[in-house]
C-alpha positions in Angstrom: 12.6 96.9 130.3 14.3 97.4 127.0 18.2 96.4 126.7 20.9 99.3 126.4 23.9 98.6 124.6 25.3 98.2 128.3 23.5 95.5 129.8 24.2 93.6 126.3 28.3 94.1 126.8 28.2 94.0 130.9 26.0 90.6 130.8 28.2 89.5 128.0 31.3 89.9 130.1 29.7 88.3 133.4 28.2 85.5 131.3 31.5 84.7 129.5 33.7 85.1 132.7 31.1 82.4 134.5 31.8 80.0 131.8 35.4 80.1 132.1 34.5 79.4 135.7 32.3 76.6 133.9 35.1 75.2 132.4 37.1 75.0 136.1 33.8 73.0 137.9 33.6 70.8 134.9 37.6 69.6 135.7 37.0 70.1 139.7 33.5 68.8 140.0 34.7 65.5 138.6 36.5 63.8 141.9 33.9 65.0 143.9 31.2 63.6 142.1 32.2 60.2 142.1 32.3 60.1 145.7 29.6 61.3 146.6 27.4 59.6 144.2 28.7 56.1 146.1 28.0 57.6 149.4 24.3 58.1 148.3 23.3 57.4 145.1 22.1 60.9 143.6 23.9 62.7 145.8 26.0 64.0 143.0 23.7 66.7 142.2 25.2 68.7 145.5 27.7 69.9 142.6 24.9 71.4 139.7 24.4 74.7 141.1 28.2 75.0 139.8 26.5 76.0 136.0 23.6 77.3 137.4 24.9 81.0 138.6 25.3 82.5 135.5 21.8 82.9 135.0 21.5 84.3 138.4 23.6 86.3 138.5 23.0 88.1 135.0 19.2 88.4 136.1 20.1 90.3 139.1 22.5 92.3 137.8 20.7 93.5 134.5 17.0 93.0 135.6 15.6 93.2 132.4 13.5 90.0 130.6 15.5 87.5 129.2 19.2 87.9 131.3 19.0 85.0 133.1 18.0 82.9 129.4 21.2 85.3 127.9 24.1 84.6 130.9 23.0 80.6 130.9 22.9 80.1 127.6 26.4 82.8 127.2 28.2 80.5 129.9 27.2 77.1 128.6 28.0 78.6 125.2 31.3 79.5 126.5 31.8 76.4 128.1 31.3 74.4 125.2 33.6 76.3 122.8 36.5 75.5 125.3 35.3 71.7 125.1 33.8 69.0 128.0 32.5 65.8 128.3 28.7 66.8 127.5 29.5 68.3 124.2 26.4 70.2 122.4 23.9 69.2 125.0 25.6 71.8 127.2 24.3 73.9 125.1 21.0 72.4 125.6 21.0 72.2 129.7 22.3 76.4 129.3 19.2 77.3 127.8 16.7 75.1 130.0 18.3 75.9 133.4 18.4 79.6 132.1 14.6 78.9 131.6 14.6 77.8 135.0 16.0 80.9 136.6 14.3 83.2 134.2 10.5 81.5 135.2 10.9 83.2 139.0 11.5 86.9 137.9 9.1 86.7 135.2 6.5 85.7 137.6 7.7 88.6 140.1 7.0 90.7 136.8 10.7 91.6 136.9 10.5 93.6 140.3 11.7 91.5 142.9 15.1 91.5 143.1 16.1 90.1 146.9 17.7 87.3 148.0 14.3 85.0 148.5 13.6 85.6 144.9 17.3 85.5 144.0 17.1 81.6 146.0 13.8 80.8 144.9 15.8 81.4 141.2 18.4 79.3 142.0 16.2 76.1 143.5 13.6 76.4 140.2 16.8 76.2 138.0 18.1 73.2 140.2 14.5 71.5 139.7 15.2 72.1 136.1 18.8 70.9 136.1 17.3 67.7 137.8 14.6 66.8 135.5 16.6 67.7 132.4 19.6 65.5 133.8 17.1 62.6 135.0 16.0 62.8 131.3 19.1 62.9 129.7 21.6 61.3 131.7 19.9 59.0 134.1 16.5 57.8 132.4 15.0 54.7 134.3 16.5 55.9 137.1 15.1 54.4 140.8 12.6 56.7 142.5 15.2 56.7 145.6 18.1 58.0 143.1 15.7 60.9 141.0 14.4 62.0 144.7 17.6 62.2 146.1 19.3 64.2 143.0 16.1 66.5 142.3 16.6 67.7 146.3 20.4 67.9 146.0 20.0 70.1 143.0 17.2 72.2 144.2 19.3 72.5 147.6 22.5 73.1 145.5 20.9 75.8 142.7 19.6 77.5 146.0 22.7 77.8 147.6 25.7 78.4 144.8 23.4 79.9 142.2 20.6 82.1 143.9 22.5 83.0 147.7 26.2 83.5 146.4 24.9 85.2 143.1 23.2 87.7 145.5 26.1 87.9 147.7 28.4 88.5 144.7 26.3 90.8 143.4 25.9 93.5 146.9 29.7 93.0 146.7 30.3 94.5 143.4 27.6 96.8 143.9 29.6 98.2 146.8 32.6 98.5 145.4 30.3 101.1 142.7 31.3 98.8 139.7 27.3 98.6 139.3 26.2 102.7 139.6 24.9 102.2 136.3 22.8 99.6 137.4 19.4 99.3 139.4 22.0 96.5 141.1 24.1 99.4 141.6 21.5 101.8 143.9 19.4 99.6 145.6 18.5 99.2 149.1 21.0 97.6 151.3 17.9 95.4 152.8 17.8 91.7 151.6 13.8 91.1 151.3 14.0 93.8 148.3 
């Protein structure tokens, strides 16, 4: 469960290379957005899992307490450094929808590493997204609107964050860029 010197510089590097790839969803999230927020209001959300990998990803690469909390909070970091419309509360939403993601392993004990729990990661860092955005961004928001977002973020964190961060991650394990990982070795199976 303890870090090696590794995990700190690998999840480092993934964390800072998914808030570069912050930085692009910030600029191509934007026209999308719009749309689809006057198609249904709260629809908009579809787009959140964009920051929500990093987390996700870290977690089920380094599978140790506290990677999903460290590649978030990295990536936002990252993200905010190279500058966007949200400023320091980026900074902010990186730690609570690390939070999020980090909740589901901790409560597999840090031993489930499969695509359910990798999804389940992903939709609990959506719900997070959603409240902290309802609070933040949208407060008095219409029941109708805060329903519709809180699913198209849960749907959206399950999707982009949890099922391509596991999908990313068997890649890169395949390639053997992971053998000195548990990510690295581990059953081809998906319910592991």
């Amino acid at each position: 469960m303890r870090w090696r010197v590794v995990d700190i510089v690998v999840a480092s590097v993934l964390a800072a290379a998914a808030g570069l790839i912050f930085v692009l969803w910030n600029i191509a999230s934007n026209p999308v957005s719009a749309p689809l927020g006057a198609l249904v209001p709260g629809l908009q959300a579809l787009l959140g899992g964009g920051w929500l990998f990093a987390g996700v990803l870290t977690a089920l690469v380094i599978r140790k307490p506290g990677a999903a909390v460290y590649g978030e909070l990295v990536a936002a970091s990252v993200s905010a450094l190279v500058g966007n419309q949200w400023g320091v509360l980026t900074l902010e939403s990186g730690l609570v929808q690390g939070l999020g993601a980090e909740l589901v392993f901790a409560v597999f004990l840090y031993r489930r590493w499969g695509l359910p729990t990798a999804v389940l990661s992903g939709a609990v860092a959506g719900v997070v997204l959603a409240i902290n955005d309802l609070i933040l961004w949208y407060p008095g928001s219409a029941f109708g609107f805060a329903a519709v977002y809180v699913v198209s973020a849960i749907v959206s964190g399950a999707a982009l964050a949890g099922l391509l961060s596991w999908f990313v991650v068997r890649s890169l394990a395949r390639t053997g860029a992971l053998s000195r990982f548990a990510a690295g070795r581990v059953d081809p199976s998906p319910a592991r």
